[in-house]
C-alpha positions, 0 to 999 in steps of 0.5 A: 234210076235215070235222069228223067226220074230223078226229075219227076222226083225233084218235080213232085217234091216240088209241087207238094212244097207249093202246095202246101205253102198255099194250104199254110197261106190261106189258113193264115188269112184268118189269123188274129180275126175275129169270127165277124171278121172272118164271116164278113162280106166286102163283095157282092158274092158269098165270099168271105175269109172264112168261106173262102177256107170252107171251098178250098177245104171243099175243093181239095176233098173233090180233087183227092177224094173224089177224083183221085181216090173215087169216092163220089161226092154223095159218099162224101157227104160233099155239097155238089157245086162250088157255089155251095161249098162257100156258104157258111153254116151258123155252126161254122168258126175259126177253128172248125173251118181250119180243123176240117182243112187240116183233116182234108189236108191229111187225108189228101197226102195219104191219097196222094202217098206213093202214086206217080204223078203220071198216074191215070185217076178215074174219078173226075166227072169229065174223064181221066186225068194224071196226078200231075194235072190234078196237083196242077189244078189243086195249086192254080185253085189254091193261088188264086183263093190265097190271092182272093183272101189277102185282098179281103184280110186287107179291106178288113184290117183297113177298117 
């Protein structure tokens, strides 16, 4: 094994560390809320706390299973826009909210399991991309959800 592979190696470890800091992070901006808390709107748009875990969970679905893994989002019972996937059912808590992230989240490190990060994947709508590209995207989606949701668990926390 040369250098350069021990490189990429280091490099995955790495990016998977990240990314599961901000999976950690984001669940943890509905600690110790109430549910009306965790459904509250403070903006003009649908976003709230809670919706918030509901599109990133939404998000990594896409970028994994569908993108990485090629199952379409029809197959995957998936809404088909962003938009969609942060609207909150009346059925929708806490706990099923983090329960079906946790669920995304497995299932992404399965589909991820073993591939190179410079692994061709065919299932994104606009062409192939590498692993490495899309693990770059998932982490640029989640920081900046996670920084979305610090700011509303503050407003709310305020109150």
């Amino acid at each position: 094994m040369g250098s350069f592979d021990v490189l990429l190696d280091d490099e995955r470890t790495q990016l998977d560390a990240f990314i599961e800091d901000y999976r950690t992070a984001i669940e943890a901006t509905l600690d110790g809320l109430t549910e009306e808390q965790a459904r509250r709107r403070l903006v003009p748009s649908a976003t709230t706390l809670l919706g918030l875990l509901k599109h990133v969970t939404w998000m990594q679905r896409v970028w994994f299973e569908e993108c990485v893994g090629g199952t379409s989002r029809r197959e995957l019972g998936l809404v088909q826009s962003p938009d969609e996937s942060f609207r909150l059912a009346p059925d929708d808590t806490i706990a099923s909210i983090a329960a079906a992230h946790q669920d995304a989240c497995a299932t992404a490190r399965k589909v991820v399991e073993g591939l190179p990060l410079d692994t061709v994947v065919t299932g994104h709508r606009g062409g192939p991309r590498t692993l490495s590209w899309v693990y770059l995207q998932v982490l640029r989606e989640l920081a900046q959800h996670c920084g979305h949701a610090d700011i509303l668990r503050e407003q709310i926390l305020a109150e």
